[in-house]
C-alpha positions, 0 to 999 in steps of 0.5 A, spaced: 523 573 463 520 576 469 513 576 472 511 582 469 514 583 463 509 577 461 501 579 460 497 581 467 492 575 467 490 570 473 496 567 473 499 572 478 495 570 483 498 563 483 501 560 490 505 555 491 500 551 495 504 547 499 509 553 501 504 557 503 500 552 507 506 551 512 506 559 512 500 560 515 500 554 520 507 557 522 505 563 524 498 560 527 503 556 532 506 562 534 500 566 535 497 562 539 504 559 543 506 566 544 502 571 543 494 569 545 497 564 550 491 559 548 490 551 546 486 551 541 481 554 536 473 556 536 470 557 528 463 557 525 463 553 519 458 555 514 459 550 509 463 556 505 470 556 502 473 560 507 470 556 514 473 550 511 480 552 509 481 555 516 479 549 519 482 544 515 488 550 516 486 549 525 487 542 524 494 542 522 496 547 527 494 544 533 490 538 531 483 536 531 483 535 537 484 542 540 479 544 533 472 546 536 467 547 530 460 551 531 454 550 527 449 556 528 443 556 523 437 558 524 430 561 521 433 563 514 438 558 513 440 554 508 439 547 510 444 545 506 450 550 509 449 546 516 450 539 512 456 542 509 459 543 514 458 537 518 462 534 512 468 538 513 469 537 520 468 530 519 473 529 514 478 533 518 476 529 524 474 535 527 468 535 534 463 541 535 456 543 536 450 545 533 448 551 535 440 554 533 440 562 534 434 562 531 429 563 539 435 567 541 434 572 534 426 571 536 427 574 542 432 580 540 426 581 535 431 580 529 426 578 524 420 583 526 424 589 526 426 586 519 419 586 517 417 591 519 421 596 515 420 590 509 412 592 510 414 599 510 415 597 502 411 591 502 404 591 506 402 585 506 409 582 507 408 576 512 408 570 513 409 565 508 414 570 503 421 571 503 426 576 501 432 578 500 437 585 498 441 585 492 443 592 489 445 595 482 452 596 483 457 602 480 459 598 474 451 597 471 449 603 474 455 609 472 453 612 478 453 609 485 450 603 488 442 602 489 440 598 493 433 594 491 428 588 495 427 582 492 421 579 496 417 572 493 410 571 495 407 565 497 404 564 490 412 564 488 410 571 485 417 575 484 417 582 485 423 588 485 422 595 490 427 601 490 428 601 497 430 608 501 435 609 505 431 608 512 428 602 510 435 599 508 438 602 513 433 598 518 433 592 515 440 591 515 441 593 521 436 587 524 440 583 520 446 585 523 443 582 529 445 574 526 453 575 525 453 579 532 449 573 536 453 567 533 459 571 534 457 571 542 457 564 542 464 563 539 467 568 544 462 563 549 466 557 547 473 560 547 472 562 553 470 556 557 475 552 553 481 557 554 481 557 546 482 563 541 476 564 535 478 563 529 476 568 523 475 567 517 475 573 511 480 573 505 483 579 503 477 581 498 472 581 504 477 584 509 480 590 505 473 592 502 469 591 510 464 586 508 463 584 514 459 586 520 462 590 526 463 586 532 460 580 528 464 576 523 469 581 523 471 580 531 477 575 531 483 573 534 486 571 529 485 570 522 490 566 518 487 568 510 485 575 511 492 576 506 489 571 501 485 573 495 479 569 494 482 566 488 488 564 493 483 561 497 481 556 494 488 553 491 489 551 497 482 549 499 483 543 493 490 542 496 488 542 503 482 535 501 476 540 502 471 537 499 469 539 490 462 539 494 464 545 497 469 548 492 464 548 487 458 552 490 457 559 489 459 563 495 453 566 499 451 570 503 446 565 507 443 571 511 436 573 508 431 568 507 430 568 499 439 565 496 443 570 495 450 571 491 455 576 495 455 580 488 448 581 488 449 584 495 456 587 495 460 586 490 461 589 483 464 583 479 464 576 481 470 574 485 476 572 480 475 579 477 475 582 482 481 579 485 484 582 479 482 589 479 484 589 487 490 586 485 491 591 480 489 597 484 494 595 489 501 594 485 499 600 479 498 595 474 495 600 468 487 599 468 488 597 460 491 592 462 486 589 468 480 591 463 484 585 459 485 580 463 477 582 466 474 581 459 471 590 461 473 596 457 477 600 462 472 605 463 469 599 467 475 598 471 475 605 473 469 604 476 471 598 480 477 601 482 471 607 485 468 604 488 474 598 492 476 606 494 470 607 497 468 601 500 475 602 503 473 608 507 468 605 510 473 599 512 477 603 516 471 607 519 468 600 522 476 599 525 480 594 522 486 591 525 492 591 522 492 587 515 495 580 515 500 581 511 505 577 507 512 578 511 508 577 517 508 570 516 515 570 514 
């Protein structure tokens, strides 16, 4: 019985984690012997699931020993991104640096600028208040994403406003200003130690431009960006990364109040949407995503829609050319 005479489910995302494990060190060695000609690796680890399977995927490559990790919070961060992180490059042995954005975002004028147009919905937002973008995606609206602020008073108070396209435009744009400064700052430490940075989108967020220009989607190399997120995290639990990291909610941890990338980005949560990608990518008939998604195939139609949009917009910020499986044969 072939692969697809058997019904469409998550089982055709399955890897043979080890094989692909040796893959992917492979071609990172070539890479960085003859292509880059450089000794090593920088990367920002997060805390999240994507960092920690290519640090764990550096540390194989060129050992810990040429692995430099960096920690970049700041005033909106979650605490506990920062303690995840530590926890991995101690598990693989790895050296870093903490490094605090915050007083350098203060002094571009990142979180005034945001305020400022948050004000412009919110009046009396100030001191003491949070925040953070969610939208009403295709796939709950029919129509098209609409993005809305949510924002907690200090009384713990919450709120939802429709935000117009100025506004949004204005608060991501000073938001932007944190993926670009910690990016700087691994281009800094590459630079001084003659290593490569490491970036770390998988095959959902790079296909779909979910990252920002010159700001997590700048790299010289990016060993998962074939990987779908579902794959990622099989080798993430082949790999020894920690349960503590494998079993959070992927997060955007950008805006001052949490955030899932589903509320921010995405129509589904990541398994369904690895399915509907897959399924747009290889002609699987929608009745059978819609199956294997638990959604009427109308709501895949919608997600393929909205994929091929997003798709525009990826190509609009540039991208270098897809990591693709033969390229790690």
């Amino acid at each position: 019985m072939t692969a697809r005479s058997k019904p469409f489910s998550a089982d055709i995302l399955k890897l043979d984690v080890a094989t692909e494990a040796e893959r992917i060190v492979h071609w990172m060695r070539s890479e960085l012997r003859n292509g880059l000609r450089k000794r090593g690796l920088v990367l920002g680890l997060s805390g999240g699931i994507d960092s920690s399977v290519c640090a764990a995927l550096a540390t194989r490559a060129v050992g810990p020993e040429r692995v430099f990790c960096l920690y970049m919070p700041e005033r909106d961060s979650d605490p506990e991104s920062l303690r995840l992180g530590q926890d991995v490059a101690s598990a693989f042995g790895l050296s870093g640096a903490i490094e605090d954005i915050g007083p350098m975002l203060d002094a571009m004028g990142c979180y005034e600028r945001r305020d400022a147009f948050i004000r412009q919905v919110v009046p009396d937002y100030g001191e003491g208040w949070t925040s953070k973008i969610v939208i009403d995606n295709a796939l709950t609206t029919k129509a098209y994403n609409i993005s809305s602020l949510v924002i907690r008073r200090p009384d713990r108070q919450i709120e939802k406003h429709r935000l117009p396209p100025d506004v949004y435009l204005g608060i991501v744009a000073a938001t932007n200003m944190k993926q670009r400064t910690r990016k700087q700052l691994e281009y800094y430490h590459a630079d001084r130690l003659n290593f490569a940075v490491l970036g770390t989108p998988n095959r959902l967020e790079y296909d779909q431009g979910f990252f920002v220009k010159n700001g997590d989607g700048a790299a010289d190399i990016k060993p998962i960006a074939h990987l779908y997120k579902s794959q990622v995290y099989q080798l993430a639990e082949y790999l020894g990364i920690p349960c503590s990291i494998r079993c959070r909610t992927p997060t955007t941890d950008t805006y001052s109040l949490p955030q899932t990338q589903e509320e921010f980005y995405f129509a589904l949560p990541y398994r369904e949407m690895d399915l509907c990608l897959y399924g747009l990518n290889n002609g699987i008939p929608a009745a059978e995503v819609a199956t294997a998604c638990r959604l009427s195939e109308r709501q895949v139609g919608l997600v393929w829609r909205d994929i091929t949009a997003k798709r525009k917009v990826a190509r609009y910020l540039q991208l270098p050319p897809l990591l693709i499986e033969e390229e790690l044969e």
